[in-house]
Every structure is written in structure tokens, then in C-alpha cells.
C-alpha positions as CSV (number, residue, x, y, z in Angstrom):
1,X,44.6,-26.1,-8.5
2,X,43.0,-29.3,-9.5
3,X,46.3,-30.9,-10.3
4,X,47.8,-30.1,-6.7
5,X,44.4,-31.4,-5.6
6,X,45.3,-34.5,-7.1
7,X,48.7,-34.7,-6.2
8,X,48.6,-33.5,-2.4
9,X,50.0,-35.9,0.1
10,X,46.7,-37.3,2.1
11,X,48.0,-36.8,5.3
12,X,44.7,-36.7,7.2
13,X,43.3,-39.5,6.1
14,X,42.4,-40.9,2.2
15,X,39.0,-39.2,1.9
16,X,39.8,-35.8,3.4
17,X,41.2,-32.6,1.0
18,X,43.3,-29.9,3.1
19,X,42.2,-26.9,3.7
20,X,44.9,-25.4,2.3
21,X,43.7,-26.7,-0.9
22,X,39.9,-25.8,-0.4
23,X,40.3,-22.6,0.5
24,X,42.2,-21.3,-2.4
25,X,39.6,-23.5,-4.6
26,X,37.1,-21.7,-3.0
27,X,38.3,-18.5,-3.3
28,X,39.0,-18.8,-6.8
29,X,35.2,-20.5,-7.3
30,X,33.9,-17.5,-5.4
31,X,36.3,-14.7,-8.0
32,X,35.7,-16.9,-11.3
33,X,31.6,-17.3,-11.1
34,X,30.6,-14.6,-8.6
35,X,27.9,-17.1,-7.1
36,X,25.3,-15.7,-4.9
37,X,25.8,-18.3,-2.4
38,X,29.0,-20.3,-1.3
39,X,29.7,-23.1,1.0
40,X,32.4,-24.4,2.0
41,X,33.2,-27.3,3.9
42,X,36.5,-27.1,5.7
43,X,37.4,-30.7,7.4
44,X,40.6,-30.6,9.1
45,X,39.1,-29.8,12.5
46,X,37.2,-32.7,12.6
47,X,40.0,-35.2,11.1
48,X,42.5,-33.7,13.6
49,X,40.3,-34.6,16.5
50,X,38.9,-37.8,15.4
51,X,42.8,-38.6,15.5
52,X,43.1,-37.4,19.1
53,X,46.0,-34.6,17.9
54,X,44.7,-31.9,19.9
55,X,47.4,-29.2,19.1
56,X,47.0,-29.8,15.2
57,X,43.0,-29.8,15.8
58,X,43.6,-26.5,17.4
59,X,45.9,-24.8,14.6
60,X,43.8,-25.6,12.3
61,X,40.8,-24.0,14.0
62,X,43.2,-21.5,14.2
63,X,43.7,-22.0,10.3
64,X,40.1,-22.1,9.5
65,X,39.2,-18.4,11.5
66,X,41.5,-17.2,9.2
67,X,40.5,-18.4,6.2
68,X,37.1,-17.5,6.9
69,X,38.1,-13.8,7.6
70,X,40.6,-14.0,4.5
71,X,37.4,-14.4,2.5
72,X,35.3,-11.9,4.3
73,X,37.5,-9.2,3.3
74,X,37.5,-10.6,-0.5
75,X,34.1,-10.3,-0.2
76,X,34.2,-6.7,1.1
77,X,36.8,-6.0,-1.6
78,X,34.6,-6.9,-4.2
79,X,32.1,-4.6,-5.8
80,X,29.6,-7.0,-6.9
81,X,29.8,-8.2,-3.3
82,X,30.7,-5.5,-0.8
83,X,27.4,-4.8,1.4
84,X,25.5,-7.0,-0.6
85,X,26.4,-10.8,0.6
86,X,26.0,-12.9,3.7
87,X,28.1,-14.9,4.8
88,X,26.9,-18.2,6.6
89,X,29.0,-20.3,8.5
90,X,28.3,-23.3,10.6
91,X,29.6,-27.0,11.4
92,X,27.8,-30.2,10.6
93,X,27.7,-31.9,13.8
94,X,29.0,-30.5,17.2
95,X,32.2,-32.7,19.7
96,X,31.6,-34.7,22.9
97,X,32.9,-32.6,25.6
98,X,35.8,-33.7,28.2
99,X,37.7,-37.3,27.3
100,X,34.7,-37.6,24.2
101,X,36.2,-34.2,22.5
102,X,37.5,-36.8,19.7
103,X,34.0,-38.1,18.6
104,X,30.4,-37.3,17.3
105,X,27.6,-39.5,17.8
106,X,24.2,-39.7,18.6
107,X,24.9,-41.7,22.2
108,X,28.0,-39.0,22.9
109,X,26.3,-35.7,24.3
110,X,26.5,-32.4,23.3
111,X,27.8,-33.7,20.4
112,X,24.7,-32.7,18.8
113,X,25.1,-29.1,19.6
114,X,26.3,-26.8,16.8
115,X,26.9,-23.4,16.0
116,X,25.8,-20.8,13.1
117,X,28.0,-17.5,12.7
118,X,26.3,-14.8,10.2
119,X,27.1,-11.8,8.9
120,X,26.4,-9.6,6.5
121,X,23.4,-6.7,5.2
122,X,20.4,-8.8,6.2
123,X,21.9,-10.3,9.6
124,X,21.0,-8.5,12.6
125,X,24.5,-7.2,14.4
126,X,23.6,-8.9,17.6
127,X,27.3,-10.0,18.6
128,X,27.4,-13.3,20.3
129,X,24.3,-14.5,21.2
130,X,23.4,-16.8,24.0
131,X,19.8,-17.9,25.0
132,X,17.4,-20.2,26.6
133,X,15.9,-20.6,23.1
134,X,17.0,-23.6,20.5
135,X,17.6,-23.3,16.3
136,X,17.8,-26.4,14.8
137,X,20.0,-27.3,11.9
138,X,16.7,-28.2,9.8
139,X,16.5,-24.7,9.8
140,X,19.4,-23.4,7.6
141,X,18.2,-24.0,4.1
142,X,15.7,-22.3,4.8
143,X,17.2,-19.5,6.3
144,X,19.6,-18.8,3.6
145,X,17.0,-19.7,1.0
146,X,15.7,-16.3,2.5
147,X,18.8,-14.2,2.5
148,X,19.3,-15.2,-1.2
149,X,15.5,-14.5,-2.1
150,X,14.1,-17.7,-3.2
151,X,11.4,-19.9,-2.1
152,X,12.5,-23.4,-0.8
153,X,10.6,-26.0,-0.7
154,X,11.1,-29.9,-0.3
155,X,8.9,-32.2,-0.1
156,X,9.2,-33.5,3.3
157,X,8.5,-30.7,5.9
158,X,10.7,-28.3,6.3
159,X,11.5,-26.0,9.2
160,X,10.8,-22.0,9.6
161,X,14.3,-19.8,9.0
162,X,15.8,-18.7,12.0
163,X,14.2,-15.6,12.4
164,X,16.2,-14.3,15.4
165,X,19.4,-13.8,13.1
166,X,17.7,-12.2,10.3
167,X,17.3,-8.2,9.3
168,X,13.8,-8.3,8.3
């Protein structure tokens, strides 16, 4: 896998690995070393849509939900991990909105805005969530800090766990 990593054509962009590559990295990582936590950065999205190519930004959202249930259910099919992980999801920066949708930055808005999906035995099964209240992305380390047991601590302040999606 680290040969075809190597090999792949870069047809994204120079910097950017497919998915198609991560994910079976991943879920070999995730097999091989049975780590308690695993993150996984899947790109394609966002280099789709920084290129304006709005169908292949949307096939590989498309792409990405699956991966993301494939390994779910290897999760669930694993005895050290059925019922026992989390999985944690989110994206690191949100999209303008309307003729913005390609870009991210701090003068676009609501490209700011992101999203956290959770599941697992210590997130509360709340469905889709929408409120009046606001998480901040400062918050996930130590949110999942919490799910894994372990006390995080930095030292700069860092922000309380988002409560509202855990168990306990």
C-alpha cells in the first residue's frame, strides 16, 4: 500500500493522497495495531471544490459516507472493538455558501461553521441535533481525550468537552 501510495497518479493536486488510498491505509492501520483512537483525514471533498468540479466534489462526498460506514461496520465486526469504540468524525473548516461554496476563509462566511458526527457506547443517541447553542472546534481534543479516558492537558487553555454529545 505504500508503494501504490507512491506511485498513484496526483490527479487532485501534488500535495493531496486519494481517498481511495487512505482509506484502505486506514483500515489496515486500524486491523494491524488495534489503536484506541483513529483519525482520518479524507481530502478529496475539499480539493474537488477548491477546483470548482462540483459533481466530483459531490461523489466523493458520496465516496467518503461510504467509507466512513465501511469502517463502522469493521469496527462492529471486530471483537476488540464491537460496543467498545467511538467513532468521531468531523471536518476541519466548514465552505462559503452560494457562489463562495469553493473556498474557506476567515473573510468568506459560514465558512467557519463545521460539523462533528459521533457514535458509539459513550455518545448519547440523540439523532441529528440542531440548537441555539454553539461547540467550538477547541473543544474536540478534549472531548475525545474523554471518550478514550485520559487527561489532556496543554499548556495554553484548553476548552471543556462537549458535554451535550457525551454518555456520562
Amino acid at each position: 500500500m505504500n508503494l501504490q501510495q507512491r506511485i498513484a497518479p496526483k490527479i487532485i493536486g501534488n500535495e493531496e493522497r486519494l481517498d481511495a488510498i487512505t482509506y484502505p491505509l486506514a483500515k489496515e492501520y486500524l486491523k494491524v495495531n488495534h489503536p484506541r483512537v483513529l483519525y482520518v483525514a479524507l481530502i478529496e471533498t475539499d480539493a474537488y471544490a477548491h477546483r470548482g468540479m462540483y459533481d466530483m466534489y459531490m461523489d466523493a462526498a458520496n465516496h467518503a459516507d461510504a467509507i466512513i460506514a465501511d469502517i463502522w461496520a469493521t469496527i462492529q465486526s471486530d471483537p476488540f472493538y464491537k460496543d467498545q469504540t467511538t467513532l468521531f468524525i468531523t471536518a476541519d473548516h466548514g465552505r462559503g455558501q452560494n457562489d463562495d461554496w469553493t473556498s474557506h476563509y476567515k473573510t468568506i462566511p459560514h465558512s467557519n461553521e463545521i460539523w462533528l458526527a459521533a457514535i458509539g457506547p459513550d455518545i448519547k443517541p440523540l439523532g441529528e441535533v440542531k440548537t441555539d447553542g454553539q461547540i467550538y472546534q477547541k473543544q474536540f481534543a478534549q472531548t475525545i481525550s474523554q471518550l478514550i479516558g485520559i487527561n489532556f492537558t496543554a499548556p495554553y487553555p484548553v476548552a471543556e468537552p462537549v458535554q451535550s454529545v457525551l454518555q456520562k
